[in-house]
N, C-alpha and C positions, 0 to 999 in steps of 0.2 A: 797579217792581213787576211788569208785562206781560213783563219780560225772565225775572224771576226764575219766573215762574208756566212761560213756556217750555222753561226748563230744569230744574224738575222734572218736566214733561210726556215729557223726550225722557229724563232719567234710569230713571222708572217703566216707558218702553218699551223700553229697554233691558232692563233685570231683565227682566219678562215676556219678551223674546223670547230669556233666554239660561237659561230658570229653568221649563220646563214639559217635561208628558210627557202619555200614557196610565197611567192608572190603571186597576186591575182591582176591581170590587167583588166580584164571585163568578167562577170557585170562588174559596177561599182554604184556606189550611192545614186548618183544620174542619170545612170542606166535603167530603163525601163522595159521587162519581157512583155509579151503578147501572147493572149491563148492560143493555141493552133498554130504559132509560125516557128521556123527554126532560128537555133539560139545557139551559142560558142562562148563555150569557158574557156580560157585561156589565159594562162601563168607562166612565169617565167622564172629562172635560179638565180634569188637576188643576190649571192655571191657569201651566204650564210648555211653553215652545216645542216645539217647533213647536203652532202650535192643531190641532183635529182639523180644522176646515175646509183649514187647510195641508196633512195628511198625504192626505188624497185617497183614495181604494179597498186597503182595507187586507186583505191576507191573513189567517186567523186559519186556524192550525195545533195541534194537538194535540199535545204533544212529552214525550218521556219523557227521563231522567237525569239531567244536575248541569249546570251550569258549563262541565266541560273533555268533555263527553260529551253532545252534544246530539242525540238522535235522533227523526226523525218519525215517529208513530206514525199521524196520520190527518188531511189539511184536514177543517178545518170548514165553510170556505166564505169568500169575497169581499163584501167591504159597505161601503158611504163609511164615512171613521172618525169621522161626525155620529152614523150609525145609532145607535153606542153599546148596541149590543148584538148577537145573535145565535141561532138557535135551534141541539141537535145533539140527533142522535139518537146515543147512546153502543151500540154494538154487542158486541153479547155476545164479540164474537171480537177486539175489537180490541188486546187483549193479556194481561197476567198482571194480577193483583187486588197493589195497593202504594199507598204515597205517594209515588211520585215523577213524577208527571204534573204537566203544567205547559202553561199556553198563551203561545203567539210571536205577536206581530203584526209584520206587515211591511209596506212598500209601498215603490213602484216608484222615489219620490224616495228609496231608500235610509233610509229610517226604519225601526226595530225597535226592540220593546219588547215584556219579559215581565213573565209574573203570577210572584206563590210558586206554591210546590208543594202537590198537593192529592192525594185518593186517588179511586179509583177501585175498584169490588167488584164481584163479582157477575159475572165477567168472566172468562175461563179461555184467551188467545188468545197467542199467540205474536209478538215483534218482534224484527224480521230484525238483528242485529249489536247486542242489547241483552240484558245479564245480567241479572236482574233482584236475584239476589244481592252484585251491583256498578252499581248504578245510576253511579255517576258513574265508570266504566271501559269499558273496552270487555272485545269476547266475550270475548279472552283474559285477562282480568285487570289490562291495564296502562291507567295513565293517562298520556295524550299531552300533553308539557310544553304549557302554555299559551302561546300566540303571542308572539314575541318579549320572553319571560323562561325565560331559559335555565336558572337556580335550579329552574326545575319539572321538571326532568328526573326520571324514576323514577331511585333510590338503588342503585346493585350493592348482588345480595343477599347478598356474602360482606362480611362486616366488618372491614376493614384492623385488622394490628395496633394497640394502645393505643399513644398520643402518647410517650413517653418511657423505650417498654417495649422496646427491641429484641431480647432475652434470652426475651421470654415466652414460651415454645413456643407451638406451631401446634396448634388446636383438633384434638384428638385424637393430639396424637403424646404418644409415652412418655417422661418426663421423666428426663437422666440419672440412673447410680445414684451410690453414693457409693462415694468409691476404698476399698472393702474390699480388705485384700491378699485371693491367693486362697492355696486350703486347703493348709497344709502349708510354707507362705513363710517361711521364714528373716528374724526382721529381720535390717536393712540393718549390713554390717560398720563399725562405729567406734560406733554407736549408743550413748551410756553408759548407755543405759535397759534393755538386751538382756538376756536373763535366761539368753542362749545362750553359753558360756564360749568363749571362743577354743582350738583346741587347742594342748598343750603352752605355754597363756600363764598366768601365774601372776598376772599383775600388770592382768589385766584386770578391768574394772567392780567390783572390788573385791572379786572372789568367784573363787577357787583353782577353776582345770579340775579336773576330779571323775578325770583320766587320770594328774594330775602326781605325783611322788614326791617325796621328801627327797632333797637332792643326793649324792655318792657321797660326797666327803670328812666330812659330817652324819653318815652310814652307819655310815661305820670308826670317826668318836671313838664312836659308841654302843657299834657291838657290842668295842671293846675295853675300856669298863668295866664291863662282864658277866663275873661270874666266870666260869669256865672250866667248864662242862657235866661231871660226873660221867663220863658216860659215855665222855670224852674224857683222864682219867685214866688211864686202864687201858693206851692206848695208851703210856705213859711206863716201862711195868715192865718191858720188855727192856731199854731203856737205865740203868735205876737198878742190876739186878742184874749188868749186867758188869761198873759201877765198882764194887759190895760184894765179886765175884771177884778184881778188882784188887788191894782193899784190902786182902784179906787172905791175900795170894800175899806182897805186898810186905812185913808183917809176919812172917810164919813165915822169910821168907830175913830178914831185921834179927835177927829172936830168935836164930835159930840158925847 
């Protein structure tokens, strides 16, 4: 029973010394400072290591931006971390009017710890490498990957082509056009679909060159069974009249 009571004794100190912190009671999210009035941090030893009597003379700073953008904007001041509290006088200049203000504790055994984020008003002052339009970036805009996780790197702002698209054109180029023949183009010779006759070809796409004729021998059976033109008559009356002179020379010497 005295074994078993000891070794819940050393399990419970265990937890407690691997399971504490600082806690912040004010400011918090809802809380709101004022330039020129006074203000109180104040934390409490939420029952997680190190205790505050362990953490020893704690820095408390005033800090503006995120996470991956920590910047000071003003100490507050130095105080064992039993004090559990703090007074500040918030300074009209000590930066722009937002939520993103925050307090750090630290101390010398390497201890830190922060509150949430709170606002501050009333205030019109300027902090040296802090946007206030990018609180968690810096002046220029970017955010600095977080300490050995390389996936935080800021993203190139050009957008690699789509996964499977090689073909897609490049944002802004002009997309080919489509093979239109150009103006006045012949289709292509053998074509059966061509509306364009071959010349002197009779036997093409099934439509007679508009150039071809009737062959010469077609010609002659025509025009020889056409009667003989009238006017082509007349040319025979020399020849008829010197065989009727013939004919009747050779009768008058018979008669007589």
């Amino acid at each position: 029973m005295k074994f078993s009571a000891i070794l819940l004794g050393a399990a419970l100190y265990l937890v407690s010394s691997t399971e504490a912190n600082i806690s912040t009671n004010t400011p918090f999210k809802t809380v709101t400072w004022n330039g020129g009035e006074n203000e109180k941090v104040v934390w409490v030893d939420d029952g997680k290591a190190p205790k505050l009597a362990d953490i020893g003379i704690t820095t408390i700073d005033l800090m503006a931006g995120g996470p991956e953008n920590q910047v000071l904007v003003n100490n507050i001041g130095k105080v064992a971390a039993t004090a559990k509290q703090i007074d500040y006088n918030v300074p009209k200049t000590v930066g722009p009017p937002g939520d993103f203000y925050f307090i750090r504790y630290t101390a010398a055994n390497g201890f830190s710890a922060f509150s949430g984020t709170f606002s501050i008003a009333g205030v019109n002052g300027n902090i040296n490498g802090f946007d206030p339009k990018n609180p968690n970036g810096s002046v220029n805009g970017t955010v600095p990957p977080a300490a050995g996780n390389p996936k935080a790197a800021v993203p190139p702002t050009t957008a690699p082509p789509a996964a499977g698209y090689p073909n897609t054109p490049a944002a802004g180029a002009t997309p080919p056009t489509a093979n239109t023949p150009a103006a006045g183009a012949a289709p292509k010779a053998g074509n059966p679909y061509t509306t364009t006759p071959k010349a002197n070809d009779s036997t093409d796409a099934g439509t007679p060159a508009a150039s071809a004729s009737p062959s010469s021998s077609t010609s002659s059976a025509a025009q020889s069974s056409l009667p003989t033109p009238i006017s082509n008559a007349a040319n025979l009356l020399p020849s008829f009249s010197g065989v009727a002179s013939a004919a009747i020379a050779f009768a008058l010497t018979y008669l007589f």
